[in-house]
N, C-alpha and C positions, 0 to 999 in steps of 0.2 A: 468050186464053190468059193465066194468071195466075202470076206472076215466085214462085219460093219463097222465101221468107224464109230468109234462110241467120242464126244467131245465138244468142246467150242469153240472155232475158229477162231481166228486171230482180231477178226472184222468186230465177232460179237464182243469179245473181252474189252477191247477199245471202247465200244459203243456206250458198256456198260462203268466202265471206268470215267468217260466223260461224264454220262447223263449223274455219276457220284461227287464227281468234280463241280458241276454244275449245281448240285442240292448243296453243297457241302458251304461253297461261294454264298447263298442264298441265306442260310442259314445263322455260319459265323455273327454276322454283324449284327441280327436278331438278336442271338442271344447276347452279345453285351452289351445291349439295350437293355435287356431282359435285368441285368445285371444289375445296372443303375440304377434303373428302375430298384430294385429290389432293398437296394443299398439307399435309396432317397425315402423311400417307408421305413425301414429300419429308424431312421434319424427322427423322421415325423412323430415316428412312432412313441420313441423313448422322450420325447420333447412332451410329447402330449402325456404320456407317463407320469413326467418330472412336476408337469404344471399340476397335476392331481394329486402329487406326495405333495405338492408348495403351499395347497389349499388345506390338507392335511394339518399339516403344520402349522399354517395359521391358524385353525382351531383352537390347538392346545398353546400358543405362543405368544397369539395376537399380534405377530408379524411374522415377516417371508423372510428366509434364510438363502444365504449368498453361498455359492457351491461352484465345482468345477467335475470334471468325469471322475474322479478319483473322488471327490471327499462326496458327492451329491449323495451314492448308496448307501454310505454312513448314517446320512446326517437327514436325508428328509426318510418317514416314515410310509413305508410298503413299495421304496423304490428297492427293489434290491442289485438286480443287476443289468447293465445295461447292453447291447447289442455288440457284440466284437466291433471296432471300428470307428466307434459311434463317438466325435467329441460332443460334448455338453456342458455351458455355461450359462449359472443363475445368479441373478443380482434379484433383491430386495429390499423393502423395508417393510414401515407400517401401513403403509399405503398399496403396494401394488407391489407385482416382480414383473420382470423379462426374459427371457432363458433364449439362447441359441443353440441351437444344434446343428453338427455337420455328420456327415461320415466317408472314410478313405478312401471309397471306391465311387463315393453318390457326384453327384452334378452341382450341388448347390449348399447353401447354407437356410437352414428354416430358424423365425423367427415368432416367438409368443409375448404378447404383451397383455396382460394381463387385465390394465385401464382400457384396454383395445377393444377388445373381444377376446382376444383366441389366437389362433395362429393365424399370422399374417401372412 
């Protein structure tokens, strides 16, 4: 009587190791698009944030308050904390403000002008 092989050849582990190799290839670069992407919202996000504490503030101030990533969650009202990463810079006055934002992992720097519209 003859014992059955119980197993998977050598042919299929290969097969199976490529066709991983091959998803894996496909993949990678996906995600650190994915990435950027994710890290360029973060930015936009805390920008458009910031410009809502800036209006805030002009309410009770009747002008716009000049900030940087450290002093901005102090100083404008219901920004509290901003996105790991995320630089942030606001100028104002009695007229209008500007604010930039970037962040360490994103693509680009976003910009709001306030005399503008919005984010530019």
């Amino acid at each position: 009587m003859k014992k059955a092989h119980h197993g998977f050849t050598m042919i299929e582990l290969l097969v199976v190791i490529a066709i991983i190799g091959i998803l894996a290839a496909i993949a990678v670069p996906q995600f650190s698009h994915y990435q950027k992407r994710a890290a360029d919202t973060a930015a936009r996000q805390d920008l458009k944030n910031a410009a809502v504490a800036q209006e805030a503030y002009f309410v009770e101030h009747n002008t716009y308050v000049n900030c940087d990533t450290k002093t901005c969650p102090a100083t404008l009202p219901g920004l509290k904390n901003l996105n790991p990463g995320t630089s942030l810079s606001m100028t104002g006055d009695a007229k209008g403000f500007t604010g930039t934002a970037s962040h360490a992992k994103g693509s680009g720097t976003y910009s709001w002008n306030s005399t503008a519209g919005g984010l530019q």
